[in-house]
Phi, psi and omega in degrees: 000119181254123192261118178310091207221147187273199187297280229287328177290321198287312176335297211297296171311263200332306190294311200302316189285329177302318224279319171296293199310312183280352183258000174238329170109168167305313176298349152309274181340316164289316171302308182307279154011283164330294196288340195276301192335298192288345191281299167346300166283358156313292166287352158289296180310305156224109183321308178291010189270172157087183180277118191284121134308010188310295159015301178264357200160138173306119197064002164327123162234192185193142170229168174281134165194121247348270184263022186224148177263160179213132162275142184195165175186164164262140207248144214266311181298329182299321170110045189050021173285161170274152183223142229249122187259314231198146158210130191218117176339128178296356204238002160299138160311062176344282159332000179266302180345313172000293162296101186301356146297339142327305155305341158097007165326000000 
């Protein structure tokens, strides 16, 4: 199974791992991690799952996971697999989301 993440995700996981190692140290950062790994796969396992985002974009979902919400949808360019758009703090303006360029769209 191969898990899919765009350019704007990959972003996103990089700042959430700086952003752990200095304020938690690595054995967080491996814990947190793990749980981002498994959520990912969750959503590999069911594309259709999770919270419909349409609202902000078409066939858009989200699942939750401790403090970040993760955007996700199936992508046409993908071979219609999900591909992981966004991972984003929960205390983010969602509704800033809003613009599917945003979104990694």
């Amino acid at each position: 199974m191969t898990i899919r993440l765009s350019r704007l995700a990959r972003r996103d996981l990089d700042d959430i791992r700086r952003y752990t190692l200095d304020t938690w140290g690595r054995d967080q950062w491996l814990k947190y991690y793990r749980g981002l790994v498994r959520a990912f796969e969750d959503i590999m396992a069911n594309p259709d799952g999770g919270r419909d985002r349409s609202l902000f974009a078409a066939g858009l979902r989200s699942i939750a996971y401790e403090k970040h919400v993760i955007f996700f949808a199936r992508i046409s360019a993908a071979d219609n697999a999900p591909v992981i758009l966004r991972i984003v703090h929960q205390r983010r303006n969602m509704p800033a989301l809003t613009y599917f360029e945003a979104l990694g769209g």
